[in-house]
DRENTIZA-370363 format. One record per atom (N, C-alpha, C): x, y, z; residue in three letters. Coordinates in steps of 0.1 Angstrom, whole numbers, plus 5000, padded with zeros to 4 digits. Example, Ala and Ser with C-alpha at 12.3 -4.5 7.8 and 13.67 -1.06 7.14 Angstrom:
2
513249435078ALA512349555078ALA513249675078ALA512849785071SER513749895071SER512950005079SER
END
This chain:
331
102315465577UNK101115545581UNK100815645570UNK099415655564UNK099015735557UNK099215915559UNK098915985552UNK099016105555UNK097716155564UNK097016095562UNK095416125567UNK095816105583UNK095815955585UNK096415915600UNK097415985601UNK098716035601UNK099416095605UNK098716275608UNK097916305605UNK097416425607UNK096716425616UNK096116295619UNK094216275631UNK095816245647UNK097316205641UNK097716195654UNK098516305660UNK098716405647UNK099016535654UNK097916585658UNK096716635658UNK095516695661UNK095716615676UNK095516485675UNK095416445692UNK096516455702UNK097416505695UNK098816505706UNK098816615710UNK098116705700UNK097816855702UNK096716915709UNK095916845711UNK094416845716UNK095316825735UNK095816655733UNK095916675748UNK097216725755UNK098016785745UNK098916915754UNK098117055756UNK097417115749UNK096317225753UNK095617195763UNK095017065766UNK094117025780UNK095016995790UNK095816935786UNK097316915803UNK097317065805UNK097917165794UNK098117295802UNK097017355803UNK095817355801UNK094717435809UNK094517375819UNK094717225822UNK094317175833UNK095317215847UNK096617215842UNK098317295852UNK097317455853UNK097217505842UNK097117625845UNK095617675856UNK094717585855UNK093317595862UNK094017545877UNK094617455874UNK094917395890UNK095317495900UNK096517615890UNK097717695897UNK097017785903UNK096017825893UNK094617965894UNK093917925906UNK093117785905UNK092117725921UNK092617665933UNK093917695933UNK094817625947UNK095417765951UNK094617755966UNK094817885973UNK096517935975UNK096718065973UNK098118145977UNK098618075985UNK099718005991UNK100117966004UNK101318096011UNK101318176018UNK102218236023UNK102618276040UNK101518166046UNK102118086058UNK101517976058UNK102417946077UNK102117836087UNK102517696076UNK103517716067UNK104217626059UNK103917576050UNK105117496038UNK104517486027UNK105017626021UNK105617686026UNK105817816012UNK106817816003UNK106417735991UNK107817705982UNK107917805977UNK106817875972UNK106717995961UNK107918135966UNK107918205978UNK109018235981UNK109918195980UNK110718035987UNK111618025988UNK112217975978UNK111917975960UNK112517975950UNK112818095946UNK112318185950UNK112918335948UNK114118365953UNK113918275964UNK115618335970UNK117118285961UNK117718395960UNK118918345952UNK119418245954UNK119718145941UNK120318005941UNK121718015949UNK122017945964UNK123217935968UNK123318085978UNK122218115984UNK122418225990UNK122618216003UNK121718076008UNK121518116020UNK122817946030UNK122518036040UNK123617956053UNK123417866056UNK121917846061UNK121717696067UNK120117636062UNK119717626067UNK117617536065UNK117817496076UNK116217576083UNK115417486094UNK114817416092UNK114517316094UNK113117216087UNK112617176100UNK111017166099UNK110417006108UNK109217086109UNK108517126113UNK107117136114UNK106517256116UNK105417276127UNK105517426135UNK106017456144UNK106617366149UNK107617376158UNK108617456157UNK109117456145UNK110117506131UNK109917656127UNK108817616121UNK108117806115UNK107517876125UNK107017846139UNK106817956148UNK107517986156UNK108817906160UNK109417956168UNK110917996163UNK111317956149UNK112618056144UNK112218196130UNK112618266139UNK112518356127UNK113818396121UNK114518386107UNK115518386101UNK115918546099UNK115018636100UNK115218746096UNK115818826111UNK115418756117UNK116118816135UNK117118766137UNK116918656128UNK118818556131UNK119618666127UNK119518726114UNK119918776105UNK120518896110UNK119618936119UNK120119086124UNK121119046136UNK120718976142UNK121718856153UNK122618876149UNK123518786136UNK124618756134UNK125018716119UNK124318786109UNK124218796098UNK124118676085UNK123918526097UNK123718446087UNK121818456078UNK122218406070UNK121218376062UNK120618226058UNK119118216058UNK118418106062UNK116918116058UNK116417996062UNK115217956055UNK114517886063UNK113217886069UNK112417776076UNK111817726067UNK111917576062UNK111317496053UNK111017346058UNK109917406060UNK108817346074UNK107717336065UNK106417246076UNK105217226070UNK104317186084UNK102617186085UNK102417186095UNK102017026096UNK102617006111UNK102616836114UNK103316786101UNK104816836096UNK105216756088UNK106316646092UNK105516506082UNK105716406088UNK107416396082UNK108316266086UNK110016216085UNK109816236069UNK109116166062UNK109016126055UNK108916216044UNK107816326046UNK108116456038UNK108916536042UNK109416506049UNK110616646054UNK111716576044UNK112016476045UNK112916416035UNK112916466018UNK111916466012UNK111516515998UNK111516656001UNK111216716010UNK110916876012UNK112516886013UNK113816836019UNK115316836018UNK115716856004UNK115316726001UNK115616695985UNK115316815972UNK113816865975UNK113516955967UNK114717105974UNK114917115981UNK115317255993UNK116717255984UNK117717145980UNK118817105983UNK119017155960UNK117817145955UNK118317165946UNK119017325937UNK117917415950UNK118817565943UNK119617615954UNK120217535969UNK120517575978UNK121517475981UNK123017575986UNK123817485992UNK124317546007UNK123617506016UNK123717526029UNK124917476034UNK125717546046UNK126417466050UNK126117386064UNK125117416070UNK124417346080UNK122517276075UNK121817196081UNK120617156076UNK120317166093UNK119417156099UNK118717166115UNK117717096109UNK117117046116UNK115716966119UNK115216956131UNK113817046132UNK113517056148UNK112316856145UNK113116786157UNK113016646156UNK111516576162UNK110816646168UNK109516626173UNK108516506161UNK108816576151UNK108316446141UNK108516316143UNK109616296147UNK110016126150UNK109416046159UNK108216146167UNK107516126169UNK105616106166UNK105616156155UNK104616156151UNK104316046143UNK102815986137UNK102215886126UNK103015886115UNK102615786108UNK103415756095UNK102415886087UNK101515956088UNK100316016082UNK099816126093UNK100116236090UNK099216346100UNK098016426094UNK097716506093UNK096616566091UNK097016656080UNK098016676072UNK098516806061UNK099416746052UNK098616606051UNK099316566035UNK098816586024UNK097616716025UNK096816756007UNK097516856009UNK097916946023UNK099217106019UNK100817096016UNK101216986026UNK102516956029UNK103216906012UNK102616786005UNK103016745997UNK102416785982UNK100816865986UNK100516885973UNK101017045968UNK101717125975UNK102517285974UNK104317195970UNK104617105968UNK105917075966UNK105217095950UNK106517165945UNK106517215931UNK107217075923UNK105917105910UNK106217005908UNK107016955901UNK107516765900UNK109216755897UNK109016595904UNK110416545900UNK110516385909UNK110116365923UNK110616525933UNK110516485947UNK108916525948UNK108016595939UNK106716555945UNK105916445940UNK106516385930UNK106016215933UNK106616135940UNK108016145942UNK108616035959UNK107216105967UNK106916205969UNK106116245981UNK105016175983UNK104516205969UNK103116155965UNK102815985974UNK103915885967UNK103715735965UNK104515745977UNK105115815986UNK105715726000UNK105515806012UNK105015926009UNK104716026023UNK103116046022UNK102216026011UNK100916056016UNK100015926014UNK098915926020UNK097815896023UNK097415776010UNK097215676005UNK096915715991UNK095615685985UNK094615725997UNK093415795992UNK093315915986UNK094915985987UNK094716165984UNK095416165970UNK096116085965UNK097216075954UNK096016115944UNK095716075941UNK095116115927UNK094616285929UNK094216355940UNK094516495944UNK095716525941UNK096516505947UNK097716535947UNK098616535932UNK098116455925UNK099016425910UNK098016535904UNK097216595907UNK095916675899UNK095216775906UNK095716905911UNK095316975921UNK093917015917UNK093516975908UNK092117025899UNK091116955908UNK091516835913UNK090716725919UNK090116835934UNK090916875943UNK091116925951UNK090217055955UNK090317115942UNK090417265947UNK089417335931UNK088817255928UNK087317295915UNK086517335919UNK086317345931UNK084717405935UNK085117565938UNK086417605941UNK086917755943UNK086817855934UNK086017775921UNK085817915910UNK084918015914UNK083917965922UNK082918095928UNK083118165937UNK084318145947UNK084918245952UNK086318315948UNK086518275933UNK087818305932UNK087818475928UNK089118555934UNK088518675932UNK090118745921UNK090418845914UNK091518865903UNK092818925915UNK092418955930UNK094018935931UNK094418815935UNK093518705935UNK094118585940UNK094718465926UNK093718585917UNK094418505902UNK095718565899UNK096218675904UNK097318795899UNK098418725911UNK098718685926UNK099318615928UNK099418465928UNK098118435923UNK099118275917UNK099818265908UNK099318355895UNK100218355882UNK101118435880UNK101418535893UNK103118645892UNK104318545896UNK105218625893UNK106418535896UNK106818525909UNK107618455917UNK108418435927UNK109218565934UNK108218575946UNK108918745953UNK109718685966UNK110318745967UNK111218715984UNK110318745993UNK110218716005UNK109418806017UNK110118836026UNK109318866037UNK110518886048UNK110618806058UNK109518696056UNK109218616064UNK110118456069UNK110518446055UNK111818336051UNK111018216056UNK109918156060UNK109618036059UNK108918056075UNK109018156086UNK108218206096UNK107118256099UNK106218186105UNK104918226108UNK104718296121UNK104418426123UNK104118506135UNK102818456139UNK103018456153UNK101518426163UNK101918516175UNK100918566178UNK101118686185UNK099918636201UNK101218666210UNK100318646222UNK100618516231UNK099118466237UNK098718316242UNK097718276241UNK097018196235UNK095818126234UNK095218086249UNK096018066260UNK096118026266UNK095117896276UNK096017836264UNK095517696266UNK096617636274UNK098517716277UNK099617656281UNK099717576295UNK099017626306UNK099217536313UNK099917566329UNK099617546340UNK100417576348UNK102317496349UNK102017366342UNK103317296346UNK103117246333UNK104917196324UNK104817156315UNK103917006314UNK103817006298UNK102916886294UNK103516766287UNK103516666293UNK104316536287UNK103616456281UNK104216456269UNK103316416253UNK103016246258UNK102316206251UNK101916076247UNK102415996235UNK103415936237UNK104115916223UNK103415746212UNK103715746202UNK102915616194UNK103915496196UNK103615406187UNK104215306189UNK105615296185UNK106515196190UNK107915216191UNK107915196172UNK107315096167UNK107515056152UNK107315206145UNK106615316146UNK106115426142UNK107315496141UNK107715526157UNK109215566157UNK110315526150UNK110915376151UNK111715316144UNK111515326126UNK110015356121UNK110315366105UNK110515546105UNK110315616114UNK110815766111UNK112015786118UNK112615726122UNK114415666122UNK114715656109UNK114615576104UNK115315546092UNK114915666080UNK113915726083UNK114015846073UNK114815976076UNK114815956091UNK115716066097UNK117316056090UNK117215926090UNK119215846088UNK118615906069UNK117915866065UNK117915916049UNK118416116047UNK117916126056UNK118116276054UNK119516316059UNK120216246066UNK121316266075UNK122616236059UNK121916136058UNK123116036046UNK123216156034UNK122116206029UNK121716316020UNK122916406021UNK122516496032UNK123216566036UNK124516576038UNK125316436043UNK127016386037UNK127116356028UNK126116316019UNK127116316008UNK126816445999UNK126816556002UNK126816695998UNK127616776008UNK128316696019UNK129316806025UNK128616896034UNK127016856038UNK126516976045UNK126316906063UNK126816976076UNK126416926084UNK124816906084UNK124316806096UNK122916756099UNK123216716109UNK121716826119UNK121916826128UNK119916816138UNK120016726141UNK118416696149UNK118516756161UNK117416846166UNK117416936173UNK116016906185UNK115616916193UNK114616936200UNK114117076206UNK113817196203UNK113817296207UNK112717336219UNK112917426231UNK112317446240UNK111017446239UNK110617406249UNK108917356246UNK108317326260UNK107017366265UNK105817296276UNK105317206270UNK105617156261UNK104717016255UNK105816926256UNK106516806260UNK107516746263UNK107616646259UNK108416546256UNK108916456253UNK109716426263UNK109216306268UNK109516256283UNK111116236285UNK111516216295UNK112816246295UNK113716116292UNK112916016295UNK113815896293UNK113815846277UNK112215906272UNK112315846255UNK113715976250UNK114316086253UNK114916206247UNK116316136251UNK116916076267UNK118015986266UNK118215856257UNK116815806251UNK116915696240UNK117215736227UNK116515836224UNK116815906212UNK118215936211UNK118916056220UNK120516086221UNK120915976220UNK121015816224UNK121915686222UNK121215666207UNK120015666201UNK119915596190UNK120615676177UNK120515836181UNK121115946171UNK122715906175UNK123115856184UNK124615876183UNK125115756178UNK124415636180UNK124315496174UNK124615526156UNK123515626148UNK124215676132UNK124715786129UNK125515826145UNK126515936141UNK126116056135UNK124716076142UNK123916196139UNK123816286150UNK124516396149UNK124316526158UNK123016546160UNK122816566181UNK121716616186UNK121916696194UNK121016816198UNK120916936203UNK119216906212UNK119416856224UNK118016886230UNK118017006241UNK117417066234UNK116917206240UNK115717176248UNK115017116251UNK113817096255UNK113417156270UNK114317186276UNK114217266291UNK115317376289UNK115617406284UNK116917526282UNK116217666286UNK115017686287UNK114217856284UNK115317926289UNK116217896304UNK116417986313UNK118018046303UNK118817916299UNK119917976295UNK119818056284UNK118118036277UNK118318136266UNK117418266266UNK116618266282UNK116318396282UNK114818386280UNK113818276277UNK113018236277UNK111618266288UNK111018286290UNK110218386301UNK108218266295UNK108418146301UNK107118086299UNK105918156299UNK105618276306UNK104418356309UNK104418446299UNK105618466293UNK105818586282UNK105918546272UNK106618416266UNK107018386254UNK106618276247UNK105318196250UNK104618026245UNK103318136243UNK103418096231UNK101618126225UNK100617966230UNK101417876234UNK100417726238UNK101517666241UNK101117566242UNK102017446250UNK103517396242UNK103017406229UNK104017366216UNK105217456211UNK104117616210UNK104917696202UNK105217806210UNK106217876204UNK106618026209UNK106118146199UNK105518206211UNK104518396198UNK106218466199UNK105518566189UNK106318616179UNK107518696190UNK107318736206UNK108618786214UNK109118666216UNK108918556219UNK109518456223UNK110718416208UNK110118386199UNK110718376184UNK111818456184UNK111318586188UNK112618626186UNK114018676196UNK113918636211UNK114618576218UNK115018476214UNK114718356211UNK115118236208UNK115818236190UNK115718316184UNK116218336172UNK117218416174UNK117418516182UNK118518576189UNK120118526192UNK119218406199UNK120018336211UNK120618196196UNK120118156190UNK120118056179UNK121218136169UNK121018236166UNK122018346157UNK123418316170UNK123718366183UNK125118366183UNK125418226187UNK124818106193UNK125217966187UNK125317876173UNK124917966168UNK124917916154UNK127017966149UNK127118096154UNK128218166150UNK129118136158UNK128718116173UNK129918076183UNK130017946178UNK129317826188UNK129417666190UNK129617596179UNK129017626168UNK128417576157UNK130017596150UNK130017736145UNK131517796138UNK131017836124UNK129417846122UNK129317916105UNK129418046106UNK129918126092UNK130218206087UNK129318276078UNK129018356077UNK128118456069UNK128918436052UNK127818376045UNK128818346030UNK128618516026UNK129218516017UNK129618646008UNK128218695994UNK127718805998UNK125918815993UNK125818935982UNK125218915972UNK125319035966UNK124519175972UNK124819265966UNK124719405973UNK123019395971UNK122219395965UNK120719315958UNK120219255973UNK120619125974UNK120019015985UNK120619086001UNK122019146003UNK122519266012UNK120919296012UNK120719396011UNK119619506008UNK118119436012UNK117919306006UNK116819266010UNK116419196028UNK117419126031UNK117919096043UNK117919176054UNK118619286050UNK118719396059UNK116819466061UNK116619446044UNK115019526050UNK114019466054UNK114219286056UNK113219166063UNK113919216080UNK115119236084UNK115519256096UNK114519386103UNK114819486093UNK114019606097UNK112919606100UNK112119546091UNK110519476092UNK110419466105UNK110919306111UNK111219296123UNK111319376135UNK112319446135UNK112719546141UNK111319656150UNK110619676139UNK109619776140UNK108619686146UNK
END
């Protein structure tokens, strides 16, 4: 190769690393802050690598009704809701995978309602296009979303280019500051009742058994994950007026114990945990922010009694931060 050509292919190798990173950096600037109702990686890489006790995962089910900072004050473990909304088996799996790489939990929970849901819900341009990016947000890309959306999703630019006329400098100053803790830990507060709940509970309409059966086997991928890292995994159904009929939740319990996957259905429990339907469901699905934390209460001393985890050992730093997400709370 001449000296000439060797010069015209530095200039272009150099041309399109300047345009990849204006194009990362335009994307990071026009894709809104995420700091609820799920999807919030940007916190939860702030938290110290190896700090925390367990991960909640599964959907809203997940982020409105556990709050980790009331656990905290509970019974001092420490935790994360790493949730998304309507997130499907399939992203919850890569959302594990990504979770698992600065975190070694010694429990995983998955509130299980997804195993009911479409291969595709309605939050695969937030669910999968906020996974930071790396291998597990192309697994996401090519097996959990849509793939009308993928070329979004590989290119947030696609997405989110018409936001320059409303973009305003503090929304440029937190997309491009670093990674802060909150106190939120992966929980979304709703306050109240919409009151759409209902006089008598509501019994879902479930999809096809084939629907179910391929979010089985994602479920069993997340389960396998998680042995072979030494971490329990554990599928959960947590209390709810929206229901899951009682004979598909005895098929489930035989099909989870069929791959030797621990289940916990909570799904009628309110009374043993103190639960108050008139007081504590913002709707049919979820629990507002008293109910959350009754039930995060009650989840803190079975987490420490039944369960048997232990509060790992924290530096005086993350002590301190914990204690003043508790306080938050508190007030």
């Amino acid at each position: 190769m001449t000296e000439k050509r060797w010069k015209h292919c530095c200039w272009a190798l150099a041309f399109l690393a300047i345009a990849a990173l204006l194009i990362a950096l335009l994307s990071c600037v026009l894709r809104p802050v995420r700091t609820s109702y799920g999807a919030v990686w940007k916190p939860y890489l702030a938290e110290p690598d190896n700090s925390l006790d367990y991960l909640w995962m599964g959907s809203s089910y997940a982020y409105c009704d556990l709050n980790p900072a009331v656990l905290y004050d509970a019974c001092g473990l420490t935790g994360y809701v790493v949730a998304g909304p309507e997130l499907t088996l399939s992203q919850s799996y890569w959302y594990l995978r990504e979770a698992l790489k600065t975190q070694t939990p010694a429990a995983v929970y998955l509130e299980a309602t997804s195993l009911f849901f479409e291969k595709y819900q309605n939050y695969s341009q937030i669910n999968v296009g906020y996974l930071p990016a790396g291998f597990n947000k192309l697994g996401a890309v090519f097996t959990a979303a849509e793939p009308e959306l993928r070329s979004g999703l590989l290119c947030d630019l696609i997405f989110y280019h018409g936001r320059w006329k409303e973009l305003t400098a503090s929304e440029v100053w937190k997309a491009l500051s670093p990674p802060e803790t909150d106190v939120y830990k992966g929980y979304t507060c709703v306050e109240g009742s919409d009151g759409t709940r209902g006089e008598t509970p509501y019994i879902r309409t479930l999809n096809e058994e084939a629907v179910y059966m391929e979010n089985l086997e994602w479920l069993d991928k997340m389960a396998r994950l998680c042995e072979e890292k030494g971490i329990a995994f554990t599928a959960v159904l947590h209390p709810t007026w929206s229901r899951i009929p009682a004979e598909t939740r005895e098929k489930l319990a035989d099909d989870l114990s069929e791959r030797q996957i621990s289940f916990l259905d909570w799904t009628e429990a309110e009374d043993s945990m103190g639960i108050v339907p008139d007081a504590h469901y913002y709707d049919a699905g979820h629990l507002n922010r008293e109910g959350a934390e009754v039930f995060s209460r009650w989840v803190g001393r079975f987490l420490t009694g039944e369960e048997g985890l232990t509060p790992r050992t924290q530096t005086t730093e993350n002590t301190w931060n914990w204690q003043q997400a508790a306080a938050f709370w508190a007030q």
